[in-house]
C-alpha positions in Angstrom: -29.7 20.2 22.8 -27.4 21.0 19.8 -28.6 22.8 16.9 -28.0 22.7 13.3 -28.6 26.2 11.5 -28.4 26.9 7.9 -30.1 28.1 4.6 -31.9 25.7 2.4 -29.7 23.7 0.3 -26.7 23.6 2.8 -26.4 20.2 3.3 -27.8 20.6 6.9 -29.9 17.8 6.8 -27.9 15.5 5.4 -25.4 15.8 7.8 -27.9 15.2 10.2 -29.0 11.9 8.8 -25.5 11.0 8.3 -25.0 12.1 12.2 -27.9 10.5 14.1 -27.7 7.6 11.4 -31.5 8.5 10.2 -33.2 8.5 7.4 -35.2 11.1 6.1 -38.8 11.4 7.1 -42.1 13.0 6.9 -42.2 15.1 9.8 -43.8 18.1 10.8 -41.4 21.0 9.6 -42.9 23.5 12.0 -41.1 21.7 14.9 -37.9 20.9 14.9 -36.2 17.0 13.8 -35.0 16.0 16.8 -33.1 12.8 17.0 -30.0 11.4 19.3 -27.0 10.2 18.0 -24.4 7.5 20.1 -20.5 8.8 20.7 -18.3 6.4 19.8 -16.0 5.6 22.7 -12.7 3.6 22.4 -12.2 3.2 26.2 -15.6 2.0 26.8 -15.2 -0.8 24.2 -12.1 -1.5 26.0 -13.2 -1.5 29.4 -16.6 -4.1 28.2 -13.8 -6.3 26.9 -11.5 -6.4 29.9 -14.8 -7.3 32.3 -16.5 -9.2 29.7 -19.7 -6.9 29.7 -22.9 -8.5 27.9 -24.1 -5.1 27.3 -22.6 -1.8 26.2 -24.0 1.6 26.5 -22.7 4.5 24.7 -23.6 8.0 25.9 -25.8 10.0 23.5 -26.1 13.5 22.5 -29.5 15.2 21.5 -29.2 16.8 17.7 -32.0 19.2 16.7 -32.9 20.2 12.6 -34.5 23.1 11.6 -36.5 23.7 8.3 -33.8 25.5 6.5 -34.8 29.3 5.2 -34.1 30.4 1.5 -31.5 33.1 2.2 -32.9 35.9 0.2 -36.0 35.3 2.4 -34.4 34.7 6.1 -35.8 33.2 8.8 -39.0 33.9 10.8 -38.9 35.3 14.3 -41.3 31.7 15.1 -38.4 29.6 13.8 -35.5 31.7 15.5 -36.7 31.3 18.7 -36.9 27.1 18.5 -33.0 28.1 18.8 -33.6 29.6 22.7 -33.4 25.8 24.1 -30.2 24.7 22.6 -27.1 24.8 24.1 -24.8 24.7 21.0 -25.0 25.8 17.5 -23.8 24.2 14.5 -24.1 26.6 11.4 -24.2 24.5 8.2 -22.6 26.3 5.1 -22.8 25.7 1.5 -19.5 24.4 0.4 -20.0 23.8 -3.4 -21.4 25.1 -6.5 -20.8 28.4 -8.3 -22.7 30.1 -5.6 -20.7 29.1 -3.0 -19.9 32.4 -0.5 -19.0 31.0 2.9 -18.5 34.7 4.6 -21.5 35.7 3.2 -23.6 32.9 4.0 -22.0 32.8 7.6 -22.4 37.0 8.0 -26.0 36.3 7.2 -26.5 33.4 9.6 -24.8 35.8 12.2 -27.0 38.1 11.2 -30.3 36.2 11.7 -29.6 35.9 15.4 -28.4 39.7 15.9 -31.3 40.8 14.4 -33.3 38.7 16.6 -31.6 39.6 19.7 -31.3 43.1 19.4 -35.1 43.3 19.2 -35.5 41.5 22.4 -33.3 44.0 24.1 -35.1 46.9 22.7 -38.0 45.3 23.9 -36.8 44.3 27.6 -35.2 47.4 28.1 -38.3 49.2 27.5 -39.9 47.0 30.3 -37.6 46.3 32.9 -37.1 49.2 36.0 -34.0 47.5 37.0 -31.1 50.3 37.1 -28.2 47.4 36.8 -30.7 45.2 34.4 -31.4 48.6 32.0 -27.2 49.3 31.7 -26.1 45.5 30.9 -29.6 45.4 28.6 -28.0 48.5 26.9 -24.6 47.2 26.5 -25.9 44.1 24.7 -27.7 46.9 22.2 -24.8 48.9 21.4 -23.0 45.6 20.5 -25.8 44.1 18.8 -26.0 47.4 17.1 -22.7 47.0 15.6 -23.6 44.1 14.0 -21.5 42.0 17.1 -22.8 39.5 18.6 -23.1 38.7 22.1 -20.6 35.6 22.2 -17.8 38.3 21.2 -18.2 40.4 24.1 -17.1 40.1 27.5 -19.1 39.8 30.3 -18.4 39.7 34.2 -19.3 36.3 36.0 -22.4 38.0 37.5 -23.6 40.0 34.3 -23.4 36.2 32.8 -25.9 34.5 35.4 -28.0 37.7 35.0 -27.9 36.9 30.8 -29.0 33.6 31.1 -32.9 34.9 32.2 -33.2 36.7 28.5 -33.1 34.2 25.7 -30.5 35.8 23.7 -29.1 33.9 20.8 -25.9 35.3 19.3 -24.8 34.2 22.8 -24.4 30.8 22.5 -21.3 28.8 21.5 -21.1 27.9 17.9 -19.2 25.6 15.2 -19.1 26.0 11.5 -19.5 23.5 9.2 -19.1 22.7 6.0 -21.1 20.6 3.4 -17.9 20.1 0.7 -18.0 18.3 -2.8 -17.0 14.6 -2.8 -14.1 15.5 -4.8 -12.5 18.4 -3.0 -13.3 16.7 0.4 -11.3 13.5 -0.8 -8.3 15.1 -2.3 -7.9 17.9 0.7 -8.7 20.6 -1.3 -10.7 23.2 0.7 -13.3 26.0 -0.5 -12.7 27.1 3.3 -10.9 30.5 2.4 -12.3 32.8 5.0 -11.8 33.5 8.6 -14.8 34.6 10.9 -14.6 38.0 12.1 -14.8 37.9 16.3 -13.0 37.1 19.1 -14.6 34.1 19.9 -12.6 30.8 18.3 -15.2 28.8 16.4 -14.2 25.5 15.4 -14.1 24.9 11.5 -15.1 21.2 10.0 -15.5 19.9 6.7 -17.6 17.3 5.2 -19.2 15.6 2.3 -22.5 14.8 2.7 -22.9 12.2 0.2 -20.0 9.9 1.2 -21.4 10.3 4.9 -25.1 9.1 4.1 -23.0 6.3 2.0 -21.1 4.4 4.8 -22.8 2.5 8.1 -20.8 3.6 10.7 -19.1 7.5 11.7 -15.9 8.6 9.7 -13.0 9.8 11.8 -14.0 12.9 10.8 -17.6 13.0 12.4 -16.0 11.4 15.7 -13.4 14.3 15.9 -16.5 17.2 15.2 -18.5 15.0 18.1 -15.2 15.2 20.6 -15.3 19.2 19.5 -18.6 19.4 21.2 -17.5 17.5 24.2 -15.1 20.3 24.2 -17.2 23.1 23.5 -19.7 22.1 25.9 -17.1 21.7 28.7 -18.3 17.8 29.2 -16.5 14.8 30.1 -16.9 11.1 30.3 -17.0 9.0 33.5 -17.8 5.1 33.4 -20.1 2.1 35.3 -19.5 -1.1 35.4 -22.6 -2.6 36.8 -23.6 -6.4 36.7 -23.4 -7.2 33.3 -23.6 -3.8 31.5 -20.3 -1.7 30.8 -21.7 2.3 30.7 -20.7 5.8 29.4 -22.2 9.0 31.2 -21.9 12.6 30.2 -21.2 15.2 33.1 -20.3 18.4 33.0 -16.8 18.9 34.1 -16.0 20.1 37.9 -19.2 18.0 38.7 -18.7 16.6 42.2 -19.4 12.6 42.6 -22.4 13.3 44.4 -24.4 14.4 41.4 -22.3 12.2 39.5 -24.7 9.5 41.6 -27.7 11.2 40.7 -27.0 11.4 37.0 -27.7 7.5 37.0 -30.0 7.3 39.5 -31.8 10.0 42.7 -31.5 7.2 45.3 -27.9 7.0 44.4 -27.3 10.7 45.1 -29.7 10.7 48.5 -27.9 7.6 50.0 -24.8 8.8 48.8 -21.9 7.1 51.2 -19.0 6.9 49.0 -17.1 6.6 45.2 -14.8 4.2 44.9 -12.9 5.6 41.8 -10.3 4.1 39.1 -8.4 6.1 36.5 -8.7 4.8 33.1 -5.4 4.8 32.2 -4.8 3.1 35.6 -7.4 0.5 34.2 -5.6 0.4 30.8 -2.3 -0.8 33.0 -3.4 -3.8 34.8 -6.4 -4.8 32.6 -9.1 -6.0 35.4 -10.9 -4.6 38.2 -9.2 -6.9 40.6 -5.8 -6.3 39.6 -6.6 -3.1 40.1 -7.7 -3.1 43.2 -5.1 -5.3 44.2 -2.4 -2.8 43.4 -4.5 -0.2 45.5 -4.8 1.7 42.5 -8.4 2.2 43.3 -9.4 4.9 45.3 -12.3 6.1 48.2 -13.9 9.6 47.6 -16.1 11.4 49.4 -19.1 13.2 48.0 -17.1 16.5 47.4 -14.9 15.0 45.1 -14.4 16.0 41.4 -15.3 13.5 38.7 -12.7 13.4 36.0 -12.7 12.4 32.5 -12.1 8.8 32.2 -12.9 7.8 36.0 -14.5 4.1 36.4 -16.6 4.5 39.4 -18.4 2.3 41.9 -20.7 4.1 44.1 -21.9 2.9 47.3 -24.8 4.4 48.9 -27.7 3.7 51.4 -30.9 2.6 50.4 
């Protein structure tokens, strides 16, 4: 689940509209707006073309929208922790008007989750008897404490896994965005003069709101902020060809072709024999399946082997 996080009047939701290609709704503003949106894919298109597929299937991504808070006011603990699910977050800032303060607004976004967190350490520590558990618990404080949050610090491989059972939120990944005017966003002119404090990178993009809502299909811009994601999240694409239906599936990368099997079906995964696996670009070469294989340019695999981004598998299993 991605999350989008901002004050009221930010522009979040319209981004999200403009995102999942929604429109706006009466829905229950206790629970998050949660909607998918399809990832564009040039290679996909390509590959129905070349095999003349009747049916294409994008891959999809799962957006979330929460009721923005009025700054001054901040967010309730209640609507903080509907952030403890997602896996990414998206702050939303105010990119226009006289009262536009990016660092501020993204300080106090920052700010929100700290707070948050470093009351759920206080409050773990003081019930956990773990010796090890109790001095990572206490490291998280003193950063939190510091007004740093837990994204900027560094962890051990094993300190990580042992994170992931406490809900923290200033943990997760994160990229800013920004709701600009029509006519600073058209002639390149950025309000974007500020530079988030850290040592975690966070991706920057811009966007106007109004054009987005405007036109029926995703700007360049929207596809390069959903290929950021890919990134951020460390997932690739891998590709099905199957009867009449050309196919795009998420994985997360150094997923072996096993569970590649199982990500479209269990049986897949249980009878499991074999992945017989073409490169895109190989694809992109020859223009066919056959010619393909004809040039031995497609490959066997066994189940240990690592999907990549852009691989056109067959798998053949047992039933």
């Amino acid at each position: 689940m991605i999350t989008l996080f901002g004050f009221a009047g930010s522009g979040k939701t319209t981004f999200f509209q403009a995102l999942t290609k929604s429109k706006k709704e009466n829905y229950d503003f206790s629970k998050p707006d949660i909607k998918v949106a399809k990832l564009p894919d040039e290679r996909l298109e390509f590959l129905a073309e070349k095999v003349n597929s009747q049916k294409i299937t994008f891959s999809e991504l799962s957006f979330a929208d929460i009721k923005g808070a009025i700054k001054e006011e901040g967010f309730p603990s209640e609507k903080l922790a509907q952030l403890k699910d997602t896996t990414l977050l998206i702050y939303c800032l105010k990119g226009f008007g006289e009262d536009c303060n990016l660092s501020d607004d993204l300080e106090s976004l920052e700010l929100e989750l700290i707070c948050y967190d470093l009351e759920l350490a206080e409050k773990r520590l003081s019930q956990t008897e773990n010796s090890q558990t109790k001095i990572l618990l206490q490291r998280c404080q003193e950063s939190l404490t510091n007004g740093i949050p837990l994204r900027d610090c560094e962890f051990s491989k094993s300190e990580k896994e042992a994170l992931i059972d406490f809900p923290f939120l200033s943990i997760k990944k994160a990229i800013i965005l920004v709701d600009k005017e029509e006519e600073k966003f058209a002639s390149g002119k950025s309000p974007l003069l500020f530079k988030r404090k850290g040592k975690e990178k966070t991706p920057v993009f811009s966007f106007c709101g109004t054009m987005e809502k405007e036109i029926s299909t995703l700007s360049s811009q929207l596809i390069l902020f959903l290929k950021e994601i890919l990134n951020s999240l460390s997932l690739i694409t891998f590709y099905t060809v199957v009867k009449n239906e050309a196919r795009a599936w998420l994985l997360p990368e150094g997923t072996p072709a096993v569970k590649a099997a199982g990500k479209i079906h269990t049986d897949m995964e249980k009878g499991f024999i074999r992945a017989e696996v073409l490169g895109f670009e190989d694809f992109k070469k020859v223009g066919s399946l056959r010619e393909a294989k004809h040039q031995n340019l497609v490959h066997s695999e066994n189940k240990d082997y690592l999907v990549k981004d852009g691989d056109i598998i067959e798998f053949l299993f047992s039933k």
